[in-house]
N, C-alpha and C positions, 0 to 999 in steps of 0.2 A: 504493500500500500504506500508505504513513505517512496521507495524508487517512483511509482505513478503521480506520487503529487510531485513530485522533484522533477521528472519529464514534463507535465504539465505546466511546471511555473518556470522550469526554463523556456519550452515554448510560448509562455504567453509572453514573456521577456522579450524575446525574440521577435515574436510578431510588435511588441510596441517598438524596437528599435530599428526593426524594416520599415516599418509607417514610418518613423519620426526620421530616419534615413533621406527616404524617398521625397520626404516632404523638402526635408535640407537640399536636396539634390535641385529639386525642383524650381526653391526660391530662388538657388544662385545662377540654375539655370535660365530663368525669368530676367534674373540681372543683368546675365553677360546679351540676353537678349535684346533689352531694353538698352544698354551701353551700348551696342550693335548700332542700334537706330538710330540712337544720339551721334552717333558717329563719332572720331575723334576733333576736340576742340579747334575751332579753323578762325580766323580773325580778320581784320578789317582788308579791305581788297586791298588787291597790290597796286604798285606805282608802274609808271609807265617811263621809259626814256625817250626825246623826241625819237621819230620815226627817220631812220637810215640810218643809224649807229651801223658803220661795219663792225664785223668780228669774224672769226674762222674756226672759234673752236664754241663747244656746246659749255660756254660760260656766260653769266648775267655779267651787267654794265659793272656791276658790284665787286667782280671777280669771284662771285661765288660759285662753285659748280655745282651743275646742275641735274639734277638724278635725269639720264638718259630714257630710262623706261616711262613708257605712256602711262598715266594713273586708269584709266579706262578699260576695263578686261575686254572690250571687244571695239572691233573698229566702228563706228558708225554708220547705220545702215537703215536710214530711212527716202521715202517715197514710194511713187505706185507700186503695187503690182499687177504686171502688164500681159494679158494674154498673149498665148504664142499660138493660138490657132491662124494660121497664114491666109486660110479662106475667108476673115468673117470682115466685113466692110469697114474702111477706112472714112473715119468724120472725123474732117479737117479740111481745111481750105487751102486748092492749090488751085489755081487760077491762069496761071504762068505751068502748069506741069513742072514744076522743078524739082519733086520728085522721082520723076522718069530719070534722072543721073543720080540725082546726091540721095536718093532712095535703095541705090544697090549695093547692097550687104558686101560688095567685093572691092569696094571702097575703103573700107573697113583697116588702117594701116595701111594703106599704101597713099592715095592723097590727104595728104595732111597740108593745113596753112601754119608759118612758123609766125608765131609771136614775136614783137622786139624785145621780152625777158627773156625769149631763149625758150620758152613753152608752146605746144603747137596744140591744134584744137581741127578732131577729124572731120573733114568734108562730107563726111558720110551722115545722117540725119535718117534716125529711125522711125520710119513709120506709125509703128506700134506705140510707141511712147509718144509723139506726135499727137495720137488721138485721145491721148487723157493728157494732154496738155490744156490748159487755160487760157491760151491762147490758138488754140487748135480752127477755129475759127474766125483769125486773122491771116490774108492772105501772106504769102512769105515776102513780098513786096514790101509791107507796112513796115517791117525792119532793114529790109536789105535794099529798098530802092529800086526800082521801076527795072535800072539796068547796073543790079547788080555782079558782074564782071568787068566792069568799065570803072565799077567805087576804086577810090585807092586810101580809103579812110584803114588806119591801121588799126590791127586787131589786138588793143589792150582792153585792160579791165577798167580804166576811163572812159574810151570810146563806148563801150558796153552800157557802161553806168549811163553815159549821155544818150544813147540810144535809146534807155527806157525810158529817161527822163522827157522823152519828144511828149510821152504820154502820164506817165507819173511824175508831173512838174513837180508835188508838193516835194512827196519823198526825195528827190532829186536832192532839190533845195536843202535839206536836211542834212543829207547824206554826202554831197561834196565839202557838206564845215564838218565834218565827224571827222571822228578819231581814225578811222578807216575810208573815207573819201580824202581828206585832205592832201594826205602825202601821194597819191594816186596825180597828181597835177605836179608833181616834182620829178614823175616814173617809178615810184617808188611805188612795183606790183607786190608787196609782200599783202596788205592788210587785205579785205575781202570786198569784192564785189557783188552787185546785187545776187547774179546766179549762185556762187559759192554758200552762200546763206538760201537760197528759195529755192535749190536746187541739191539733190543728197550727190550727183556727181558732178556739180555747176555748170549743166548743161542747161542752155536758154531756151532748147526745146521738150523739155518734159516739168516745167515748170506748173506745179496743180495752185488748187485754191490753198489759203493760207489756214482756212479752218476744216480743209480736206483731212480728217485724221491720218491720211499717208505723205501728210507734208513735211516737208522737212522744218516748216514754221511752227508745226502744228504743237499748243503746249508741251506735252510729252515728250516732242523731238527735239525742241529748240536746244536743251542741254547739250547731245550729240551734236549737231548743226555747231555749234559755239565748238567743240570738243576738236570740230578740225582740224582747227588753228591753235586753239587755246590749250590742249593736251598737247600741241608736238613742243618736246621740250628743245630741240634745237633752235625754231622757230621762237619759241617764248623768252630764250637766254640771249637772242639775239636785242630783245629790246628791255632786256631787265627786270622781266615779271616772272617772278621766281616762286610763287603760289603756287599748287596745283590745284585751276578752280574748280573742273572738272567733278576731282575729286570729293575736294569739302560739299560741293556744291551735293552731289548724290550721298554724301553722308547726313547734311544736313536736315533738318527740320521738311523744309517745303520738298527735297529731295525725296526722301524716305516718300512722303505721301505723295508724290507724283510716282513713284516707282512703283508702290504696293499697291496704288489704286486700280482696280480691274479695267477690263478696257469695256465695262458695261457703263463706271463712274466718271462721260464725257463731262457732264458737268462739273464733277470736283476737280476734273484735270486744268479745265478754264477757268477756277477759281486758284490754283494754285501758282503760286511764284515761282515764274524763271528769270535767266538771267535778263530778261528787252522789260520785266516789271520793275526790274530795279535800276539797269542801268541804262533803258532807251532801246531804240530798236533801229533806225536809221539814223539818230543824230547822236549817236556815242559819242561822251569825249572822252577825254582821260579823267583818269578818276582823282589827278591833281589840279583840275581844274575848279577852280572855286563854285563856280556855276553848276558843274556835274551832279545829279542827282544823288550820288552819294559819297560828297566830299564836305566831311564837317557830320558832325553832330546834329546842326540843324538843318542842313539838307537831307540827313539820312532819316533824320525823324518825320520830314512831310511826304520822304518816298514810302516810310513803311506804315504810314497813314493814309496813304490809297486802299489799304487794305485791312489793317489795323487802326480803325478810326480814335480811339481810345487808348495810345499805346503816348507814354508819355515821355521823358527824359531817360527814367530808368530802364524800361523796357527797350531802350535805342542801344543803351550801357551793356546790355546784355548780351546784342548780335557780335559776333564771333568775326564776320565776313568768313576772307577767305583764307588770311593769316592763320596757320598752326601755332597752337600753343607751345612755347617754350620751356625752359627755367628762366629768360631772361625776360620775356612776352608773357604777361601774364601766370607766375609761376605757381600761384594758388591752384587755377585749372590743370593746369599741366601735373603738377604734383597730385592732385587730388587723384587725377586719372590713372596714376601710376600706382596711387595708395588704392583705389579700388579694383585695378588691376590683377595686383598683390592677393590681398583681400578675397575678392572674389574663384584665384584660382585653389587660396589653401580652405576656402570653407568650402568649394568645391570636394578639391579631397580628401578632407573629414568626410562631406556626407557621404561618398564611395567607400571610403574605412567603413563607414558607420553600417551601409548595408553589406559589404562581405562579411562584418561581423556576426549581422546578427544569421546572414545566410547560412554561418560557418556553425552557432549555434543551434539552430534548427537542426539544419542537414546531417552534421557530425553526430549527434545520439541516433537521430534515425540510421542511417548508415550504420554506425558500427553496431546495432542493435539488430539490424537485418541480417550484416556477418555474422554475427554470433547466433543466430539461428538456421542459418544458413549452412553452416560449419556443422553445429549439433544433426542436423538433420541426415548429413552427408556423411555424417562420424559412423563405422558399422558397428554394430556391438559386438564386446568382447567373444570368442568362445570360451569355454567351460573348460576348466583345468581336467588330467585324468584323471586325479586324484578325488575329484568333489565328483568324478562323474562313479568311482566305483564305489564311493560314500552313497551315494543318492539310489543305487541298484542293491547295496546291502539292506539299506533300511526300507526297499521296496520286499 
């Protein structure tokens, strides 16, 4: 009786220290989950050097060097997807037939026009993409000119800009005082042109609507779209923006809920913050510009009052940007992070001690209590000495 109550209240021991295990396991598991989504601490954006700094190697203006790997696990990959059934009717406006040549697939790499950067851009013009273009029903004229092989207008990413500008005068206007149009009027092709942004391979012909969800404007893309230019670390080190915004950006607050949101929650996705809510979308400037939407404390508080109507000084105090926390930048955060780091990975494995133990206590009486009858079972019995056997025939 005393061994079953003794099996008994080691078991019941056992099963409270599995609960209370699992439960441990659980909360820190919660934690490290929640830390996941907070992402690590990122700070005020970065600074910009004017536009044409040369340089040769992958360092910022600062001479800092600069981590070579993309922050981004995957390359960027939005717009349509374009049927490839070759029988089903083309709608788009060719007027002139100039599809009949720059329509054939064998084009494709062999005529190319060269750029004055030194970048070329193929002759060939795909149908298919053509017809879920947004301008698909603009003759090819309306950009190219009545007698386009006669233009001798050069093919930069100014000319382009000004091209669309014939029709989106406002954006234009916008976009050649930006951060990314200005230096375009010195030849300086580094920063982005309209296509580069409206376009997942800145092609002018597969250009969709902006609230198409396969755009490349489209909320949920815009982060990638930015991630072009903004994840290549050569590119970034060439003008001293030594952030990964990319990065913070999709660890961030508005990031997390533009990522985890299903692609059923259009609506939440148009309510949440990308990079053109906070810093513009055609009239970027640098973010050391006084005027810049989010330069100063009190620029950054009327930007995140577009959306945050309620959000007051301290609530401003609290955005992170895109700056990573330091020991030297904010080392409260930084240090905090490291102490729950800590923290989180050794009560971690306490709760794992916690349930092999009590595993070990269950399992271990059963087990060796099943051997030991296991054993007895398989044990033969002795035979009978001969002695007790001519004992046992005398007294028969």
């Amino acid at each position: 009786m005393r061994s079953r109550r003794l099996v008994r209240g080691s078991r019941s021991r056992a099963a409270l220290s599995l609960a209370l295990g699992l439960a441990l396991v659980g909360v820190v598991a919660l934690g490290l989950v929640t830390l996941s989504y907070a992402g690590s601490a990122s700070a005020s954006a970065g600074t910009t050097t004017p536009a044409g700094v040369p340089t040769t190697d992958i360092t910022g203006a600062s001479g800092v060097a600069i981590d070579p790997t993309p922050t981004s696990t995957t390359t960027p990959s939005v717009g349509p997807v374009f049927p490839s059934d070759p029988s089903a009717p083309w709608m788009y406006q060719d007027k002139s037939n100039c599809l009949s040549c720059h329509g054939d697939p064998s084009l494709t790499g062999i005529m190319q026009q060269e750029r004055p950067d030194g970048t070329s851009i193929a002759l060939y013009v795909d149908p298919n993409q053509l017809s879920f273009s947004v301008h698909r029903f603009n003759d090819c004229t309306a950009c190219h000119g009545s007698e386009p092989h006669d233009s001798r207008s050069p093919l930069t990413k100014l000319s382009l800009a000004e091209k669309c500008g014939s029709c989106h005068q406002y954006e234009y206007n916008q976009y050649i005082n930006s951060v990314h149009g200005a230096p375009q009027s010195s030849g300086n092709s580094d920063p982005a042109t309209c296509t580069d942004c409206h376009s997942a391979t800145s092609n002018p012909h597969n250009i969709v609507r902006v609230l198409d969800p396969s755009a490349s404007t489209y909320p949920s893309n815009v982060a990638k779209t930015c991630a072009k230019c903004h994840d290549d670390p050569k590119l970034m080190g060439k003008y001293g923006i030594m952030e990964k915004v990319y990065d913070s950006y999709m660890k961030s607050f508005h990031g997390k809920a533009m990522s985890l949101s299903g692609a059923s929650a259009a609506l939440q996705r148009l309510n949440t913050a990308t990079c053109v809510n906070c810093h513009g979308s055609h009239n970027i400037s640098l973010v050391s510009d006084p005027k810049a939407p989010v330069a100063g404390m009190d620029n950054l508080l009327k930007t995140c009052q577009t959306c945050h109507p309620n959000a007051g000084p301290e609530f401003v105090k609290g955005f992170l940007g895109h700056k990573a926390a330091n020991s030297d930048f904010l080392p409260q955060v930084y240090w905090g992070g490291k102490a729950f780091y800590v923290f989180s990975r050794v009560m971690l494995a306490s709760g794992l001690l916690i349930v092999l133990t009590s595993v070990s206590l269950r399992v271990g009486p059963w087990a060796t209590h099943k051997i030991k009858r296991r054993k007895k079972k398989d044990k033969p019995e002795p035979e009978p000495e001969p002695d007790q056997e001519q004992e046992q025939e005398e007294e028969e």
